[in-house]
N, CA, C and O atoms as a printed pandas DataFrame, in Angstrom:
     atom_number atom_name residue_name chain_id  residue_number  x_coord  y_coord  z_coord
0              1         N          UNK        A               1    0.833   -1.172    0.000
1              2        CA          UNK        A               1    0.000    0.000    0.000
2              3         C          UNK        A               1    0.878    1.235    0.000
3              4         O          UNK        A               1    1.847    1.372    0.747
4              5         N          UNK        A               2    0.409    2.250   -1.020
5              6        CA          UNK        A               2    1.125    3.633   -0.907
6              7         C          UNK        A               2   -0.009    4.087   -0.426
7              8         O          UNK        A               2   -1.112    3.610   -0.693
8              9         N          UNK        A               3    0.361    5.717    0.838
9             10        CA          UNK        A               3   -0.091    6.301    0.813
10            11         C          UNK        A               3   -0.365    7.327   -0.196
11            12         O          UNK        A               3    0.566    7.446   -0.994
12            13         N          UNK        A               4   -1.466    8.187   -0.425
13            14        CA          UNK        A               4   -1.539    8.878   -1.198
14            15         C          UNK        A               4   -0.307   10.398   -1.273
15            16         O          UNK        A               4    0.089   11.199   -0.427
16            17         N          UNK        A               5   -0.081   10.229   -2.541
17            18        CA          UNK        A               5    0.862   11.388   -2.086
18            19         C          UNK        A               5    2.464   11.026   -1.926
19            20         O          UNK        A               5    3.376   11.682   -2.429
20            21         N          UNK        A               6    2.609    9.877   -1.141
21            22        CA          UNK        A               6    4.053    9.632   -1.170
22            23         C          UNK        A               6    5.052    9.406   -2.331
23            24         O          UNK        A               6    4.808    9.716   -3.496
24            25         N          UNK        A               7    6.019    8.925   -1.969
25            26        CA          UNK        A               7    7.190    8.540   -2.507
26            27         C          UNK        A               7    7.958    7.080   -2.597
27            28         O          UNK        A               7    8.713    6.923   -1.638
28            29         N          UNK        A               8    7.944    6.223   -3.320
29            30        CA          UNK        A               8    8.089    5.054   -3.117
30            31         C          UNK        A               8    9.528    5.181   -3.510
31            32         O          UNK        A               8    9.905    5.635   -4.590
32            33         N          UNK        A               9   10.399    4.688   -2.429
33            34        CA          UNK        A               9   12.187    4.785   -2.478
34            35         C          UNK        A               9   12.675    3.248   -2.239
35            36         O          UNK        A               9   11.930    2.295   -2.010
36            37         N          UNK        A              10   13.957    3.227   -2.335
37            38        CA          UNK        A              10   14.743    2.684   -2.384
38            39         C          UNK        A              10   15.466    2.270   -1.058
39            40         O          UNK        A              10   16.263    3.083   -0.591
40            41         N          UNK        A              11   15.243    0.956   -0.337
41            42        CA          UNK        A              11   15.957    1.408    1.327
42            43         C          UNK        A              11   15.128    1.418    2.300
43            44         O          UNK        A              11   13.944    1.123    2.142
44            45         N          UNK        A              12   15.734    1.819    3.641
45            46        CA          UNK        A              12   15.259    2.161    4.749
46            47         C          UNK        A              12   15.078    3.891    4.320
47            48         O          UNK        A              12   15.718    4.710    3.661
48            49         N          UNK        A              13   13.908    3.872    5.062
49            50        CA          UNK        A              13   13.334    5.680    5.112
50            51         C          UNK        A              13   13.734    6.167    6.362
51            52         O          UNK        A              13   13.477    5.480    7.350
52            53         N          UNK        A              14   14.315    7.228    6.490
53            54        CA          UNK        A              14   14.234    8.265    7.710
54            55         C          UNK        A              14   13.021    8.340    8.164
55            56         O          UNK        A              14   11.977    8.520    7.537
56            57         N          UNK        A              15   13.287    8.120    9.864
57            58        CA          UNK        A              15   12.354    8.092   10.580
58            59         C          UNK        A              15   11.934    9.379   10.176
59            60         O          UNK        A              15   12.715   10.190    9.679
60            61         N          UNK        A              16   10.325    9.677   10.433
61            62        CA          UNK        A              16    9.781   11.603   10.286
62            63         C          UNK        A              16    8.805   11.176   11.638
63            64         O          UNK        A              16    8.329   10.080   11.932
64            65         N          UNK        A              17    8.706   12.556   12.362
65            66        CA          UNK        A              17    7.570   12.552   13.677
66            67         C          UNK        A              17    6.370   12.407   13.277
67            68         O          UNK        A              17    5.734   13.050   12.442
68            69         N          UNK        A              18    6.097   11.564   13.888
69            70        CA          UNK        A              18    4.479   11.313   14.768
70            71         C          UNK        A              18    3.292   12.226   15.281
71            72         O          UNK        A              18    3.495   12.813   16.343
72            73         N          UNK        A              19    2.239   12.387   14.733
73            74        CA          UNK        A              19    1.291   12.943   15.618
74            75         C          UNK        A              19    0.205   12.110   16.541
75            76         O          UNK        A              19   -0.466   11.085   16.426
76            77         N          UNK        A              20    0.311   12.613   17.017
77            78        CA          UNK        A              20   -0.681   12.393   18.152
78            79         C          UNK        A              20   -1.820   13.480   18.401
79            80         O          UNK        A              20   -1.714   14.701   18.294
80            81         N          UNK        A              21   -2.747   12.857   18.698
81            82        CA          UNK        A              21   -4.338   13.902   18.982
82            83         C          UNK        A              21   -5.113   13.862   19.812
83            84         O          UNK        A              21   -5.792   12.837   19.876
84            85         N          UNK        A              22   -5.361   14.998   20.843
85            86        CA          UNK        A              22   -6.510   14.517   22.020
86            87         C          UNK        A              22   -7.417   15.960   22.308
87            88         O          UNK        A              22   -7.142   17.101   22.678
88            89         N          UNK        A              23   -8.444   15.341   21.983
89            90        CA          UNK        A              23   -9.672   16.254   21.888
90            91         C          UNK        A              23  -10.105   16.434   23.624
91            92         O          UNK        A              23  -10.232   15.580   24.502
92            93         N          UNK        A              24  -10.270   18.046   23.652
93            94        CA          UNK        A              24  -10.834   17.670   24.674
94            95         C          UNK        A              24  -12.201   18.298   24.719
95            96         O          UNK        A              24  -12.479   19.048   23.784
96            97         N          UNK        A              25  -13.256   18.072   25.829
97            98        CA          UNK        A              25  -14.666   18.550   26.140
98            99         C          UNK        A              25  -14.951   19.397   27.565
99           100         O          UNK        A              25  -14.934   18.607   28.509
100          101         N          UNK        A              26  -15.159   20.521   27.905
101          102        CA          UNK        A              26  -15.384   20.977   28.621
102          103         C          UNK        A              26  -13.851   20.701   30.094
103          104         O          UNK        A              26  -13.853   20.434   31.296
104          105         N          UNK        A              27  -12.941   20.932   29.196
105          106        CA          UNK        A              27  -11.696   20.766   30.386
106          107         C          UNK        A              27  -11.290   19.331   30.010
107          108         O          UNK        A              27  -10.060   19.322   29.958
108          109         N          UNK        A              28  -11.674   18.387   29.789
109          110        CA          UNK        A              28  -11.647   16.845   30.445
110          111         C          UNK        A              28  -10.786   16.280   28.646
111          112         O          UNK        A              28  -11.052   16.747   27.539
112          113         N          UNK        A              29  -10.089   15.527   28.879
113          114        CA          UNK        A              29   -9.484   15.040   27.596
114          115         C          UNK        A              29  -10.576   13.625   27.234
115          116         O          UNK        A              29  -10.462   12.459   27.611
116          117         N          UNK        A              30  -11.338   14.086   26.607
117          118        CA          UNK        A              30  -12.163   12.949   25.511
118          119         C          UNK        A              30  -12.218   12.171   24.662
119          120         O          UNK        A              30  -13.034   11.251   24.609
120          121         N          UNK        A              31  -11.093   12.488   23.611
121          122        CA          UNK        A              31  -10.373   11.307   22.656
122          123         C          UNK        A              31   -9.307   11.699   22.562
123          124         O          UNK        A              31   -8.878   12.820   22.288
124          125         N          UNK        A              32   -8.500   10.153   22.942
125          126        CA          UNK        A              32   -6.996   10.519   22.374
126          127         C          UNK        A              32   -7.146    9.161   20.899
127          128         O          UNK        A              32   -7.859    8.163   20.795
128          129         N          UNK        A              33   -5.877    9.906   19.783
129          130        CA          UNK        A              33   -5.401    9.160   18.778
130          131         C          UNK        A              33   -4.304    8.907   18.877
131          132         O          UNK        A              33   -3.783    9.985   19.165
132          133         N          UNK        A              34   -3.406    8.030   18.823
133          134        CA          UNK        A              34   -2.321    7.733   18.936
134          135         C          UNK        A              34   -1.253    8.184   17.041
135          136         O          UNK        A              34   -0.075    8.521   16.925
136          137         N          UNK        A              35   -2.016    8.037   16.241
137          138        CA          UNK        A              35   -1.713    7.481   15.024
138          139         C          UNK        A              35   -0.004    6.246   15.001
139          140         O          UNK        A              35    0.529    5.828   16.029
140          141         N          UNK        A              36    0.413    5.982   13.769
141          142        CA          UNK        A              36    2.248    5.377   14.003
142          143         C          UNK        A              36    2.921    5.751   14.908
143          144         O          UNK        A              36    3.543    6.799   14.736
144          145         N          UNK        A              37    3.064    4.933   16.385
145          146        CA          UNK        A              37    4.132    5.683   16.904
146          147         C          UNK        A              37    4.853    4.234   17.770
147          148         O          UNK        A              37    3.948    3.430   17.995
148          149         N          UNK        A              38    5.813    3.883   18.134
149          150        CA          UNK        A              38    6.214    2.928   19.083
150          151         C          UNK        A              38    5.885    3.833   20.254
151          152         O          UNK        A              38    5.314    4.923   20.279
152          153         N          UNK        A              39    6.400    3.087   21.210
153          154        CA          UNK        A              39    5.539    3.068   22.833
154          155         C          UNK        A              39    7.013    4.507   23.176
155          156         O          UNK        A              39    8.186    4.539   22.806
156          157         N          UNK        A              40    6.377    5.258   23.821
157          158        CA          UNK        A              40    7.421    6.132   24.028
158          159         C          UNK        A              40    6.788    7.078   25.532
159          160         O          UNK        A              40    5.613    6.846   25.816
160          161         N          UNK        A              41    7.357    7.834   26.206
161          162        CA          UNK        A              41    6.408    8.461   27.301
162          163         C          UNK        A              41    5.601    9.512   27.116
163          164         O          UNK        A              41    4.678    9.768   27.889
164          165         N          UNK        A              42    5.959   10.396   25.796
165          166        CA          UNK        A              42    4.873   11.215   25.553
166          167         C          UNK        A              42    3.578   10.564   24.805
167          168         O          UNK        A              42    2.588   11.187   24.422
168          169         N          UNK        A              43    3.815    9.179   24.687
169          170        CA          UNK        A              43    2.359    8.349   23.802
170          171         C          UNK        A              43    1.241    8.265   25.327
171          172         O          UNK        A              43    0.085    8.688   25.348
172          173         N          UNK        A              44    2.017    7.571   26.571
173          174        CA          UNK        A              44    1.370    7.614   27.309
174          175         C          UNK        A              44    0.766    8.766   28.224
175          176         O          UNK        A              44   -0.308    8.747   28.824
176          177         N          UNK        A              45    1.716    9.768   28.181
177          178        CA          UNK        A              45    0.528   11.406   28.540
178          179         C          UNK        A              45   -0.627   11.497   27.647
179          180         O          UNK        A              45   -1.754   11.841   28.004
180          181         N          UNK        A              46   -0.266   11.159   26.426
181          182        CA          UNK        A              46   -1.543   11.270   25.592
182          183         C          UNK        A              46   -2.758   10.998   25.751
183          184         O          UNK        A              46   -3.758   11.711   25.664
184          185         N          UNK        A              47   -2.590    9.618   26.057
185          186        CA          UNK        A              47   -3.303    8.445   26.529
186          187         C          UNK        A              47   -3.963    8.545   27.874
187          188         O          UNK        A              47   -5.177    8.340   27.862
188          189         N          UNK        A              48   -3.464    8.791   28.915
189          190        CA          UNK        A              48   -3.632    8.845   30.473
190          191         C          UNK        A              48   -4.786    9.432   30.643
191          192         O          UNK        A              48   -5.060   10.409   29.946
192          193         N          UNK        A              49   -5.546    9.025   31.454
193          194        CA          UNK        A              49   -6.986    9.496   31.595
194          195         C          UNK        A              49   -8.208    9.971   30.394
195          196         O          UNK        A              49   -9.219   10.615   30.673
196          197         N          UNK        A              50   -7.924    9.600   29.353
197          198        CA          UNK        A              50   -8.779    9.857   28.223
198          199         C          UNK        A              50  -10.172    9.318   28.366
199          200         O          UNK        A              50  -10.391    8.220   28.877
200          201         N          UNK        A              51  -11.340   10.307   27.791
201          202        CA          UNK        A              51  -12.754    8.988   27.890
202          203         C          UNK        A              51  -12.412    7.383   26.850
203          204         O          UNK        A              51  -12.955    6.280   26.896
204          205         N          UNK        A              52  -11.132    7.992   25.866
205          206        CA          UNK        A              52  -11.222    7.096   24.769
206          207         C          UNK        A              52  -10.576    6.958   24.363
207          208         O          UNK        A              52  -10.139    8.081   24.108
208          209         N          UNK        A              53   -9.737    6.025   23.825
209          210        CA          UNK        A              53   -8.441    5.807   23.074
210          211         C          UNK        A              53   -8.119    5.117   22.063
211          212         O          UNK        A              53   -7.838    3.922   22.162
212          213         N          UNK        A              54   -8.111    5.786   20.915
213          214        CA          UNK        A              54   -7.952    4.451   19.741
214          215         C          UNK        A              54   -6.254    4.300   19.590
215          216         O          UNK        A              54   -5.540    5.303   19.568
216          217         N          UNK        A              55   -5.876    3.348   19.521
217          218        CA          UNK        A              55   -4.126    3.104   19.557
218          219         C          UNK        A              55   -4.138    2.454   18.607
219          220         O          UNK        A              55   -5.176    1.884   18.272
220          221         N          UNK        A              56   -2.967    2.343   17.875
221          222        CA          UNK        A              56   -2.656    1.822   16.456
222          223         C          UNK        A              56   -1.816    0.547   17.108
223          224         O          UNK        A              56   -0.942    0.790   17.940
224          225         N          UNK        A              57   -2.118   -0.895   16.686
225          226        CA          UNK        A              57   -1.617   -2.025   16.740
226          227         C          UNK        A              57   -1.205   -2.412   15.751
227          228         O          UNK        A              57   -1.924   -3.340   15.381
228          229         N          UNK        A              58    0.081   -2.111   14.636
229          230        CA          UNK        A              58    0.041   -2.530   13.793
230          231         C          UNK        A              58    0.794   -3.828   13.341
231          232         O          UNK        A              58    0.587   -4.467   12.309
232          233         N          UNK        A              59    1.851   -4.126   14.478
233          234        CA          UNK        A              59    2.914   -4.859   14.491
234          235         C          UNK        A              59    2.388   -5.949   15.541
235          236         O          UNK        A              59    1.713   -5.845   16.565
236          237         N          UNK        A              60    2.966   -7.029   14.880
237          238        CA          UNK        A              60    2.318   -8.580   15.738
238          239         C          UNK        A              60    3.217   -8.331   16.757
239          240         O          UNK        A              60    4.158   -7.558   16.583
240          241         N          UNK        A              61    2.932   -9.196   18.333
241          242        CA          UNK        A              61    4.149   -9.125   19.117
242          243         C          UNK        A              61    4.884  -10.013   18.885
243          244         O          UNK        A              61    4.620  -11.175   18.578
244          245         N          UNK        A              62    6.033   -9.414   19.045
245          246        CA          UNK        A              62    7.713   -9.941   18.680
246          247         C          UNK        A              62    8.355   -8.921   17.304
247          248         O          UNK        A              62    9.494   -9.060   16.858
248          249         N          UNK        A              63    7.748   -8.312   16.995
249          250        CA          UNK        A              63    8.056   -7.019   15.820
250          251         C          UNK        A              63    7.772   -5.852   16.599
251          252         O          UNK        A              63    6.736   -5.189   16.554
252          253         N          UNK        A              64    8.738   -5.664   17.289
253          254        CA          UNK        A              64    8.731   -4.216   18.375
254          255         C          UNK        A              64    9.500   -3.467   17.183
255          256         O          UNK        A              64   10.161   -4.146   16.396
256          257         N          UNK        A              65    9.438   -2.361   17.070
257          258        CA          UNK        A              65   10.288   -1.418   16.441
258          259         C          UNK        A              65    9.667    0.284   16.719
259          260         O          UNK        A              65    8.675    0.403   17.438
260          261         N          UNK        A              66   10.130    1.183   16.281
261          262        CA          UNK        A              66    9.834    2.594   17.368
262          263         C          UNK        A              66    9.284    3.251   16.505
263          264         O          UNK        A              66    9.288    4.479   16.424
264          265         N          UNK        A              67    8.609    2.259   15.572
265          266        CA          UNK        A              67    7.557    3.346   14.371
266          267         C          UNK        A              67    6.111    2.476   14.344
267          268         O          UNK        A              67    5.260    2.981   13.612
268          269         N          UNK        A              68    5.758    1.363   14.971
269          270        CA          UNK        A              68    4.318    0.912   15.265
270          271         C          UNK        A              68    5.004    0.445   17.072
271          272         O          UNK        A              68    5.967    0.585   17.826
272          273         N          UNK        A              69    3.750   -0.121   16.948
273          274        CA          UNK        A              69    3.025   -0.555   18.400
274          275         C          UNK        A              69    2.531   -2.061   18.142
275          276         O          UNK        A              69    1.647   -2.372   17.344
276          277         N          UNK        A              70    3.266   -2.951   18.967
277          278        CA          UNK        A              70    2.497   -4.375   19.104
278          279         C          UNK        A              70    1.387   -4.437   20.118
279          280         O          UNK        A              70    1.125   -3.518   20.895
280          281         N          UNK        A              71    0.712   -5.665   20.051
281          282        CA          UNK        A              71   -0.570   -5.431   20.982
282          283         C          UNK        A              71   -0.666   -5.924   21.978
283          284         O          UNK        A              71   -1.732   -6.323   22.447
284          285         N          UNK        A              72    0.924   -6.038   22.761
285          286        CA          UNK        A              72    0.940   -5.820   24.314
286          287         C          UNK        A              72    1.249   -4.819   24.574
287          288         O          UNK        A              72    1.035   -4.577   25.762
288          289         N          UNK        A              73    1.862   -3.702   23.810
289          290        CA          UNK        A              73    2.184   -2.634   23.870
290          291         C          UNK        A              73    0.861   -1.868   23.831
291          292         O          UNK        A              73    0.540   -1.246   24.843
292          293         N          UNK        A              74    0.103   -1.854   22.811
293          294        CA          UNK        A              74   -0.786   -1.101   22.930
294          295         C          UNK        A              74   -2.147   -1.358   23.943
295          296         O          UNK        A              74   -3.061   -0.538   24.032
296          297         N          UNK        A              75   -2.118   -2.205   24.428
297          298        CA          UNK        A              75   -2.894   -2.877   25.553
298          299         C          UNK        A              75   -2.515   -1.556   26.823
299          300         O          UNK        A              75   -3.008   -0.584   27.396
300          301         N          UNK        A              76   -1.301   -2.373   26.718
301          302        CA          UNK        A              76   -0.408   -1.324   27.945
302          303         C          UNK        A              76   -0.984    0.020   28.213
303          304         O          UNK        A              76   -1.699    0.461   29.113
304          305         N          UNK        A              77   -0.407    0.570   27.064
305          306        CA          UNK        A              77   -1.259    2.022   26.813
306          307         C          UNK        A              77   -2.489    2.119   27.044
307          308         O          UNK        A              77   -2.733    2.937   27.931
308          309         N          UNK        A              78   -3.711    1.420   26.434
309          310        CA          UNK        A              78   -4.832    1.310   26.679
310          311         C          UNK        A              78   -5.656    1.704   28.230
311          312         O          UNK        A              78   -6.425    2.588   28.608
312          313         N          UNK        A              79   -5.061    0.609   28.783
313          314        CA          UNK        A              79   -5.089    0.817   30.354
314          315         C          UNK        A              79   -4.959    1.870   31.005
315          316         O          UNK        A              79   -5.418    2.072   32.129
316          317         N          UNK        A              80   -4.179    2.788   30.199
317          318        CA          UNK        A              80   -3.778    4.072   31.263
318          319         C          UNK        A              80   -5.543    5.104   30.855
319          320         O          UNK        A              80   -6.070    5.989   31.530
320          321         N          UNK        A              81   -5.967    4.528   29.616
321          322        CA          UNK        A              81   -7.307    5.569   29.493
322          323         C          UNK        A              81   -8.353    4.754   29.908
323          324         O          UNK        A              81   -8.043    3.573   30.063
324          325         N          UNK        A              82   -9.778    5.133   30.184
325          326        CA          UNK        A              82  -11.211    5.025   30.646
326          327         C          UNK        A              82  -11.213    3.742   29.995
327          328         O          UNK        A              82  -11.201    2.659   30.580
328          329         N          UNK        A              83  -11.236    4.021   28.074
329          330        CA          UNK        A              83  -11.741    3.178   27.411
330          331         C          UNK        A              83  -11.124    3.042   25.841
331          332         O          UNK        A              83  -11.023    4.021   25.102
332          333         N          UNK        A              84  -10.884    2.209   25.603
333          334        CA          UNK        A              84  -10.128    2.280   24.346
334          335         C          UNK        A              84  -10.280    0.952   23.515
335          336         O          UNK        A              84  -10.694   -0.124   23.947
336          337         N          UNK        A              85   -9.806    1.278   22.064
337          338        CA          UNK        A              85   -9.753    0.046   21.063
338          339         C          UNK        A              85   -8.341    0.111   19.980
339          340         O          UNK        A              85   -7.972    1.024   19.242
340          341         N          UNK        A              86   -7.857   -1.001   20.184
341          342        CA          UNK        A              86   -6.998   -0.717   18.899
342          343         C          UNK        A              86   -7.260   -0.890   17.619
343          344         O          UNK        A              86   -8.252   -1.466   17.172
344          345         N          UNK        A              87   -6.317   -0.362   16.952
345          346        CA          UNK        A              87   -6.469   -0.205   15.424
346          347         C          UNK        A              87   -5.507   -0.600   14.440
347          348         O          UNK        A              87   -4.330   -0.686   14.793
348          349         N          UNK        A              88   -5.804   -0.830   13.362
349          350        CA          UNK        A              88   -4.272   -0.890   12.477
350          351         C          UNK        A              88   -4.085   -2.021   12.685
351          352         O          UNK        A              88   -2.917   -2.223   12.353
352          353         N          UNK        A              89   -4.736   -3.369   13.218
353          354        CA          UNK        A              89   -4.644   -4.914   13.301
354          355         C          UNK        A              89   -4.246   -5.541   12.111
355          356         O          UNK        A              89   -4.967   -5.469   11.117
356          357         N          UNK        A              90   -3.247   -6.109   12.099
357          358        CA          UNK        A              90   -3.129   -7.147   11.476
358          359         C          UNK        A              90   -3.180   -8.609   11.984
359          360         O          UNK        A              90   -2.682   -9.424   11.208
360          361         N          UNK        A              91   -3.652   -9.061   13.058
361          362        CA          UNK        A              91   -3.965  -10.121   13.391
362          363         C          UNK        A              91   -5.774  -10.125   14.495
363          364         O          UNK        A              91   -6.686   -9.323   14.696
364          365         N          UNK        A              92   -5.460  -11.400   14.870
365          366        CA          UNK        A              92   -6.616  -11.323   15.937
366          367         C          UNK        A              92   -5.812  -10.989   17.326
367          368         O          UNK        A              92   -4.797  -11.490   17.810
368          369         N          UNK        A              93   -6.737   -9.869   17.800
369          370        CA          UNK        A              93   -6.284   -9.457   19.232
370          371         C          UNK        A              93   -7.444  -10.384   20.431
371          372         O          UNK        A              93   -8.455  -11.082   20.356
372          373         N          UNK        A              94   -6.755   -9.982   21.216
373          374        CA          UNK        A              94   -7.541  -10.855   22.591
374          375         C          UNK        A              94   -8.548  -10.466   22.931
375          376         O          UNK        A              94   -9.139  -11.014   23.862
């Protein structure tokens, strides 16, 4: 899959930053997005107390690397908000 827009190269790509997104409602943080990111400590401020959390699982566990999230990793994360689901599955989660 290309994204739209990209560049299809040759190689390993330079890492580029991550966004992250958290909406909030009347003071209170209401959705967080994680989008591509490995597990890092500003993923989990993101995350921490949210009504909601969608986290990107894209990597099976045992494919840790610092540009997805496996889905003990993103579990992990999960936990720190109200309520959450992952995303970006490529397998069956628990």
């Amino acid at each position: 899959m290309q994204h739209q827009g990209s560049i299809i190269g040759v190689g390993a790509m330079s890492p580029i930053p991550s966004l992250g997104y958290a909406i909030y409602f009347k003071g209170e943080k209401w959705l967080a997005f994680t989008g591509d990111t490995g597990y890092h400590k500003n993923t989990e401020i993101l995350v921490d107390n949210a009504s909601f959390a969608y986290i990107e699982a894209t990597n099976k566990n045992g494919e840790s690397n610092s540009y997805h999230l496996t889905p003990d990793e993103a579990h992990k994360l999960g936990r720190l908000a109200n309520n959450y689901r992952l995303i970006h599955k490529r397998y069956e989660s628990r």
